[in-house]
C-alpha positions as CSV (number, residue, x, y, z in Angstrom):
1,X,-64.6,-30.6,-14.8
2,X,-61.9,-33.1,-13.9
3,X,-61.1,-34.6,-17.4
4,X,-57.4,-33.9,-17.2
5,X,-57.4,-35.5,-13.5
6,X,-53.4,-36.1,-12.6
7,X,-52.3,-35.0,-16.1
8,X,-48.9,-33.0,-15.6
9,X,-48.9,-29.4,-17.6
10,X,-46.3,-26.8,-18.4
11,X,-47.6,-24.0,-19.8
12,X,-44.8,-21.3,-20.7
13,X,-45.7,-17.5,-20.4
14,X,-47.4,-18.0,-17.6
15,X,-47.2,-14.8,-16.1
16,X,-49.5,-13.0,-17.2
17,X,-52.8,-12.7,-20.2
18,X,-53.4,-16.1,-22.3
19,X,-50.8,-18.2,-20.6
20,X,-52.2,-17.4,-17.0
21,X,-55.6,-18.1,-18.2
22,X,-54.2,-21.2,-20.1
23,X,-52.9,-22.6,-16.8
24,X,-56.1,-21.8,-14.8
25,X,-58.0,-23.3,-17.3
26,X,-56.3,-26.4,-17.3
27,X,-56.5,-26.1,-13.5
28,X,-60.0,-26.2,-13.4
29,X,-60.1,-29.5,-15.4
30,X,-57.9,-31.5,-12.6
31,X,-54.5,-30.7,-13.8
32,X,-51.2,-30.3,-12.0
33,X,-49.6,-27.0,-13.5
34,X,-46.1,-25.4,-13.9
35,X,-46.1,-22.1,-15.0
36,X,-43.1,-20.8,-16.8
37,X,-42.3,-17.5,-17.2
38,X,-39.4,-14.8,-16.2
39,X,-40.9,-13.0,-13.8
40,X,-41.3,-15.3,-10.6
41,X,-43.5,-12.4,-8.5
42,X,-45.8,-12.5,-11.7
43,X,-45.7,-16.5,-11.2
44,X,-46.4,-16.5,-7.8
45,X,-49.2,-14.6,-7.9
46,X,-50.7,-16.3,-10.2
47,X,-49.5,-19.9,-8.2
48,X,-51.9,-18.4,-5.3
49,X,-54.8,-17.7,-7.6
50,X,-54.9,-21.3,-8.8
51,X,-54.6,-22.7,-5.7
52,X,-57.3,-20.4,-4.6
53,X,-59.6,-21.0,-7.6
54,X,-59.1,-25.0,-7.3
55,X,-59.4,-24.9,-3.2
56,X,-56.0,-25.9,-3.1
57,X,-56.4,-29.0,-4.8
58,X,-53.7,-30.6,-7.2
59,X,-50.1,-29.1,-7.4
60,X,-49.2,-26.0,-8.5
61,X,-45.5,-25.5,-9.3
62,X,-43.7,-21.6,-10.4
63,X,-40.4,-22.0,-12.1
64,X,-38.8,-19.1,-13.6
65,X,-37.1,-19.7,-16.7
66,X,-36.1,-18.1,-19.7
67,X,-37.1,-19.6,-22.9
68,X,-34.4,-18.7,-25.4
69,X,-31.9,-20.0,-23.3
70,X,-32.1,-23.8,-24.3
71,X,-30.2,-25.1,-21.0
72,X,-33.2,-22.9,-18.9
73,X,-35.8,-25.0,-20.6
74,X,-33.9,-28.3,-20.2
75,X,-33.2,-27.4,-16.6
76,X,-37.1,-26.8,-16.5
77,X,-37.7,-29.8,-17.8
78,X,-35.8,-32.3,-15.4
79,X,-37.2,-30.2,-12.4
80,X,-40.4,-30.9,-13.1
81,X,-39.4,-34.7,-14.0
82,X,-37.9,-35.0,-10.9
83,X,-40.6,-32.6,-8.6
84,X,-43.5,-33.8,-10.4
85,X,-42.9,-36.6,-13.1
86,X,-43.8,-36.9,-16.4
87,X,-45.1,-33.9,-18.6
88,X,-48.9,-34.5,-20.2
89,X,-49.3,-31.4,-21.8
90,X,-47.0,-28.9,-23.0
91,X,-48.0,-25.2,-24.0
92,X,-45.7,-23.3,-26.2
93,X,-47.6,-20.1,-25.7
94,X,-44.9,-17.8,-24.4
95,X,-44.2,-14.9,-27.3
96,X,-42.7,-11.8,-28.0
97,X,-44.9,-9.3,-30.6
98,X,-42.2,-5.9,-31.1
99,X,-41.7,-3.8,-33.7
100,X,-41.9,-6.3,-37.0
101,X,-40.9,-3.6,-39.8
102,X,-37.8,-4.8,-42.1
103,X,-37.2,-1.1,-42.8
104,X,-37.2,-0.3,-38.7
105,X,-33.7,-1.4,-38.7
106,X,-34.4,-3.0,-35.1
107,X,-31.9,-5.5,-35.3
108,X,-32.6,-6.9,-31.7
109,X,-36.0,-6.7,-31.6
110,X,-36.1,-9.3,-34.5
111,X,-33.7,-11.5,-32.8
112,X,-35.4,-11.2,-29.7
113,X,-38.9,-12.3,-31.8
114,X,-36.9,-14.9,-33.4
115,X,-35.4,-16.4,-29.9
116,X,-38.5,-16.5,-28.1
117,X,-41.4,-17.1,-30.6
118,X,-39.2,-19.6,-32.9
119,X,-36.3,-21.1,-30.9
120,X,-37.9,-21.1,-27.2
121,X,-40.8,-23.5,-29.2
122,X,-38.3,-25.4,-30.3
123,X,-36.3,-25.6,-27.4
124,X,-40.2,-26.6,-25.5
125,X,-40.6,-29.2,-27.3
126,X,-37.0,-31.2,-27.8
127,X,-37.2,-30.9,-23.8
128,X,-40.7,-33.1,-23.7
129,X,-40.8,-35.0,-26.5
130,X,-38.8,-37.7,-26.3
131,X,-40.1,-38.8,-22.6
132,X,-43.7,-38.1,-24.2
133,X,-42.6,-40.5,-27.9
134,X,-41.4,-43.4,-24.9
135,X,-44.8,-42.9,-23.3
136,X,-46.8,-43.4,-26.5
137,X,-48.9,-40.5,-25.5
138,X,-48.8,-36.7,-24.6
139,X,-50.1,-33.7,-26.1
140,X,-47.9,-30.3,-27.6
141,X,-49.5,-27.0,-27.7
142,X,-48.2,-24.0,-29.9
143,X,-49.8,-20.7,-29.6
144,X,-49.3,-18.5,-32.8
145,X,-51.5,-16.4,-33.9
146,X,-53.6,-15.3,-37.3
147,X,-50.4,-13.3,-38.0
148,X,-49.0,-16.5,-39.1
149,X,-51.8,-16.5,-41.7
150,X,-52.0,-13.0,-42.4
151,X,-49.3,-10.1,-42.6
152,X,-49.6,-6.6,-42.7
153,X,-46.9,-3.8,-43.7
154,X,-46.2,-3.5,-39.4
155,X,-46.1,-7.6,-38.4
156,X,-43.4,-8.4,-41.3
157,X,-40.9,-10.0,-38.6
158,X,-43.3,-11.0,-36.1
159,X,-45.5,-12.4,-39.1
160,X,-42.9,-14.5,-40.2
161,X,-41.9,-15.7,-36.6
162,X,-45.6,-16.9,-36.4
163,X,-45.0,-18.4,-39.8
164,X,-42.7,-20.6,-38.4
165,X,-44.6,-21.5,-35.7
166,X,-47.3,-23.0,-37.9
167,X,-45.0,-24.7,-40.0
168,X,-43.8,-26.4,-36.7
169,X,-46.9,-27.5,-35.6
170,X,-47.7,-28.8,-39.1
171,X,-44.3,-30.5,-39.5
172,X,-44.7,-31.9,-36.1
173,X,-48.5,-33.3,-36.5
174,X,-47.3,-35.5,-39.6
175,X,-43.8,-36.5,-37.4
176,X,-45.7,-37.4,-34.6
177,X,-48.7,-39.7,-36.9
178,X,-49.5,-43.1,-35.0
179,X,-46.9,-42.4,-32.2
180,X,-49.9,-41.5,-29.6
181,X,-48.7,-37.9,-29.3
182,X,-50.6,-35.2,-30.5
183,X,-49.9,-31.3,-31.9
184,X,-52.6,-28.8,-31.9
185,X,-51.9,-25.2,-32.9
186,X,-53.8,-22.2,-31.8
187,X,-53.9,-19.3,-33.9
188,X,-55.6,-16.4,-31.7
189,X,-57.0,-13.3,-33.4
190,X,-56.4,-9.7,-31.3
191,X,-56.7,-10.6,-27.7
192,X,-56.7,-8.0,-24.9
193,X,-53.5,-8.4,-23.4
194,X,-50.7,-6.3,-21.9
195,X,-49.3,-7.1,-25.6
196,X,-51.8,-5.3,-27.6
197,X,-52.0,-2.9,-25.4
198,X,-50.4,-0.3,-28.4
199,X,-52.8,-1.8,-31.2
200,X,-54.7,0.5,-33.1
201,X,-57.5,-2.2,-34.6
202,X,-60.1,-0.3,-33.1
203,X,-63.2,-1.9,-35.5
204,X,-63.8,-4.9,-33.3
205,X,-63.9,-6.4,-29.9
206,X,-61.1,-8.0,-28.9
207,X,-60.9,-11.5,-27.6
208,X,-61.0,-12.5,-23.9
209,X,-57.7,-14.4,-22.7
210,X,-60.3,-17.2,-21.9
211,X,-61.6,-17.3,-25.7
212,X,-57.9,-18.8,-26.1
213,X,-57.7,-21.1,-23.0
214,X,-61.2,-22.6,-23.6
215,X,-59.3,-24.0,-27.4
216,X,-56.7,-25.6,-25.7
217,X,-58.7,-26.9,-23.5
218,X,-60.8,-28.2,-25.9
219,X,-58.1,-29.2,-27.4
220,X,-56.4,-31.5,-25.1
221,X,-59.8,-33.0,-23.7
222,X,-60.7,-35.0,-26.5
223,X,-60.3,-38.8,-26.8
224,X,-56.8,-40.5,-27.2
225,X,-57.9,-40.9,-31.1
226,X,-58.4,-37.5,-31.9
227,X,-56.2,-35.1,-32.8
228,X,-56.9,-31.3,-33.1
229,X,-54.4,-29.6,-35.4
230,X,-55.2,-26.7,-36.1
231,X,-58.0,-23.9,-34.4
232,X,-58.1,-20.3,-35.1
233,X,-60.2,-18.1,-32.8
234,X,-60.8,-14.8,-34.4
235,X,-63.3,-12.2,-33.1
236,X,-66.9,-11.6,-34.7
């Protein structure tokens, strides 16, 4: 309890499943928490459950924003600059898992995969980092998934989004060596979420959104020195 005391953390997707329980999480431990999302009702409800959760301790901030539109997340940025100060901890964890066939033909599904899951981490990250590489020190977060290990004959698109992620975060953890700012990726197995609500994987449990939040918080808790690059959480 209390190890991330006064850290500042912006956790995207916030809305609703991993990155509610992400924000919570990180609650819990002493942080001050954004959530980002598009949906500010979603936001705000969750705003009051923190609050509630943490007897209204630390600072809670909503701020709708849509990730694939880079001058959204640079506008996020600055407000919570300005509101707050600087960011700690930054969770890429907002994602978009439609249709992923190449032979579906769904043109703006993919692009919509591509925006959100590739350029809104993207667009997260050029946002924070250089305030976090002047600081010496701060901590990136991308969620992807074990689809960005694995693809099946339905995850083709959103496989390859995931992909990229990965090769982000492992890209980004040799960038950022010896600057005092770390990269972790997550790769979460099926989690029960309104996003798998449609999956037919029916021969194991599926995760709990906390299974995820308790490996970034994890995660982010170690010592300066350590870096966490890569954890996958898969169920039994």
């Amino acid at each position: 309890m209390n190890k991330l005391q006064g850290k500042i953390a912006v956790v995207t997707g916030a809305s609703t499943g991993i990155g509610a329980t992400i924000a919570k999480e990180l609650a819990m431990e002493g942080a001050h928490i954004v959530l980002v999302a598009r949906r500010l009702d979603k936001l705000n409800k969750v705003k009051s459950e923190i609050t509630e959760l943490t007897n209204n301790k630390g600072n809670v901030m909503a701020v709708q924003t849509d990730i694939s539109d880079k001058n959204d997340v640079y506008q996020l940025a600055k407000k919570v600059q300005a509101e707050l100060g600087n960011v700690d901890i930054f969770v890429n964890n907002a994602g978009q898992m439609l249709a992923g066939t190449v032979r579906s033909g769904k043109v703006e599904e993919w692009e919509a995969m591509v925006d959100v899951n590739i350029k809104g981490v993207l667009y997260g990250i050029d946002a924070v980092l250089p305030s976090m590489l002047s600081r010496s020190t701060g901590h990136l977060i991308n969620v992807a998934s074990v689809s960005g290990l694995e693809v099946t004959k339905t995850s083709t698109v959103y496989s390859a989004t995931k992909h990229a992620v990965r090769a982000i975060s492992m890209g980004l953890e040799k960038e950022l060596a010896r600057t005092g700012v770390r990269m972790t990726n997550i790769s979460p197995g099926m989690v029960d979420t309104d996003l798998s609500s449609n999956n037919t994987w029916n021969d194991r449990k599926m995760l709990e959104t906390k299974d995820i939040a308790k490996a970034v918080v994890y995660a982010v808790t170690q010592p300066d020195y350590v870096n966490v690059n890569e954890v996958t959480v898969r169920p039994v």
